[in-house]
C-alpha positions in Angstrom: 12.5 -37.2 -2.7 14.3 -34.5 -0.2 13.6 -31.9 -2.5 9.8 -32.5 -3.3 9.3 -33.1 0.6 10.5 -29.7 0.9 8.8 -28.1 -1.4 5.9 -29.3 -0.3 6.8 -28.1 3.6 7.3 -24.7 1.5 4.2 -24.9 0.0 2.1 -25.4 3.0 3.7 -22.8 5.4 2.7 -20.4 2.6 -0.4 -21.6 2.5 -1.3 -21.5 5.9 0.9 -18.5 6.6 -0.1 -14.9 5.9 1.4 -12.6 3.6 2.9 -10.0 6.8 4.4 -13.4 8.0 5.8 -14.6 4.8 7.2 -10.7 4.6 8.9 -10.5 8.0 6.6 -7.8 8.9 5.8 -7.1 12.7 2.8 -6.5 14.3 2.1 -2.3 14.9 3.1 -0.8 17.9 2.2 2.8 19.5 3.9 5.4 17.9 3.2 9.1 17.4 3.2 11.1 14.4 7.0 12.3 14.9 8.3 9.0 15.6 6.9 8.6 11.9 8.0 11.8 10.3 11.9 10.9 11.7 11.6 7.2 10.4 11.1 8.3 7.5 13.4 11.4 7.3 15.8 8.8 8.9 15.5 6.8 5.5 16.0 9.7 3.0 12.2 9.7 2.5 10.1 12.2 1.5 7.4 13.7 4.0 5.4 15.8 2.0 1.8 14.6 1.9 1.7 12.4 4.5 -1.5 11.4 5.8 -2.4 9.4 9.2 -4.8 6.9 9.4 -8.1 7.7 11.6 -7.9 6.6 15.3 -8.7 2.7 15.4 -9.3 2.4 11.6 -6.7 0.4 10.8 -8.9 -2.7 13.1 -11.2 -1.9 10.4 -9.4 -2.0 7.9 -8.1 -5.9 9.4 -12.1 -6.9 8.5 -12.4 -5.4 5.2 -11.7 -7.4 1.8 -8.6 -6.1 0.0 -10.2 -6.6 -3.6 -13.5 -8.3 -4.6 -13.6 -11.8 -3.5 -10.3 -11.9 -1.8 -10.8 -13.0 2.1 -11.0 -10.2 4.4 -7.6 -8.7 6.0 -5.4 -5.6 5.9 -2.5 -5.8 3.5 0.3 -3.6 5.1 2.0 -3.1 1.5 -0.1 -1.5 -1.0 -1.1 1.3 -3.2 -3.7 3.1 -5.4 -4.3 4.9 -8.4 -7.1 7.2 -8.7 -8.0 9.1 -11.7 -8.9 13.0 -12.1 -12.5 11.8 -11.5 -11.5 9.8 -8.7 -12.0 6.4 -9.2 -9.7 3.6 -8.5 -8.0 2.4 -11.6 -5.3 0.3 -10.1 -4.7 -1.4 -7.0 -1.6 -3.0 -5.8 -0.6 -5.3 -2.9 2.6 -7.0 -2.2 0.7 -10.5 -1.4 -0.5 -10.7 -5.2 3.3 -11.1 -6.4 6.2 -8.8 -7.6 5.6 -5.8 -8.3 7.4 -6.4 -11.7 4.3 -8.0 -13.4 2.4 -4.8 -12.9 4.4 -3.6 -15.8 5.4 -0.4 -13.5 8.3 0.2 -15.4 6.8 -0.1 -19.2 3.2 1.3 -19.1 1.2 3.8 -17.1 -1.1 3.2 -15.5 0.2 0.4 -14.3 -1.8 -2.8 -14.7 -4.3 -4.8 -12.3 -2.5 -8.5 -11.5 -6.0 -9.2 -9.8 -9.6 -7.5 -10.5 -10.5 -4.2 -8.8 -13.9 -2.8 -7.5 -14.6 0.0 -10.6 -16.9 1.7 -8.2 -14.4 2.4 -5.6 -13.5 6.4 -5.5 -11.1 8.4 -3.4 -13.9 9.2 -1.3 -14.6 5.7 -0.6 -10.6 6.0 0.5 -10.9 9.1 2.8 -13.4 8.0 5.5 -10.2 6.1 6.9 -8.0 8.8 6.8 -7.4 11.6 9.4 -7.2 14.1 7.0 -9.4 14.5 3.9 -7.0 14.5 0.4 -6.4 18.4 -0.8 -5.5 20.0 -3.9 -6.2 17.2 -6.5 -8.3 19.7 -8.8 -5.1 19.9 -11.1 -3.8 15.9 -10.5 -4.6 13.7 -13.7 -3.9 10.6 -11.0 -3.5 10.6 -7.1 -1.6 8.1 -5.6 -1.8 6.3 -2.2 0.9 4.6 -1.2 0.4 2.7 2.2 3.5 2.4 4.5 4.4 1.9 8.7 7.7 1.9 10.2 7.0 -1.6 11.3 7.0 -3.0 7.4 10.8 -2.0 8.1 12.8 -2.5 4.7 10.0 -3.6 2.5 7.9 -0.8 3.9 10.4 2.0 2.8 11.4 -0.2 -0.5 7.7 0.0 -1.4 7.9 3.8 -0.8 11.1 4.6 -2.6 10.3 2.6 -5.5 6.8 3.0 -6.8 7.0 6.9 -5.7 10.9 6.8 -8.2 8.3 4.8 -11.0 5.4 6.7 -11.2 7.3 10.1 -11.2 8.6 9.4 -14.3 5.1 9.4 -15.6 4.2 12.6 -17.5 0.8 13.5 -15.9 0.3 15.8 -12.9 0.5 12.8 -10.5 0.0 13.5 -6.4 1.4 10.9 -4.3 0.5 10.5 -0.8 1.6 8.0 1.9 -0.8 6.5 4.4 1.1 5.7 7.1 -0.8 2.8 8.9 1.3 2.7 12.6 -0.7 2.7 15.5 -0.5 6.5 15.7 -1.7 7.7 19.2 
């Protein structure tokens, strides 16, 4: 009896909970654009192609649905897959489950746990970002991985291991990270 009452305490704290909470993730603090660069030089990460969100976009991002018909909210630990023509083909956030049943590690691209929207394109992407995406004429898939220092160790986990998977793909793949601090 103990252990269904618990479960069911479980249960409803992740129901009513969101998924930063259920992370440990803290809220976004001011930081500028070097504080970024070192946290992530700090970690034995990777800086090139790292692009900043617009000024105040990620509020808007905070009233924007994720996927189709999921509830509108930012999810701090996600990432994208365009293709050469620049239209999503997969999308990826931490709140749909491990990363694990993506099949990251067997099959490339990965695949969808939830739907997508199939009329999404990179374009779509860049009217948040500071900085449009460059040099993709040559990519056969860009990337997007979304990361802030305040997603702390599953932030830089995210980084380190989808940017280690999808290297070992064989296509000309660019990766860039979205880094989603409250940059002023």
């Amino acid at each position: 009896m103990k252990t269904l009452a618990f479960l069911l305490v479980i249960f409803v704290l992740f129901t009513f909970s969101s998924c930063s909470y259920i992370l440990g993730l803290k809220s976004p603090t001011k930081i500028d654009k070097q504080f970024a660069i070192s946290y992530l030089l700090k970690h034995d990460i990777d800086t090139s192609n790292v692009i900043f969100l617009k000024n105040g976009y990620l509020d808007t991002l905070k009233y924007l649905p994720f996927k189709p018909n999921w509830e509108p909210g930012f999810r701090p630990l996600q990432f994208k897959i365009f293709s050469k023509t620049e239209n999503l083909i997969f999308q990826y956030s931490s709140c749909e489950g491990s990363l694990k049943h993506t099949l990251i590690k067997k099959v490339f691209p990965p695949i969808n746990i939830t739907s997508i929207d199939t009329a999404y394109f990179l374009t779509d992407e860049e009217r948040f970002l500071e900085k449009p995406i460059v040099n993709t004429s040559d990519a056969d898939y860009i990337t997007l991985i979304y990361w802030a220092t305040y997603t702390g160790i599953p932030g830089r986990h995210l980084l380190k291991k989808v940017g280690k998977e999808l290297s070992k793909n064989k296509g000309n793949l660019i990766i860039y990270k979205v880094n989603t601090d409250d940059v002023e």
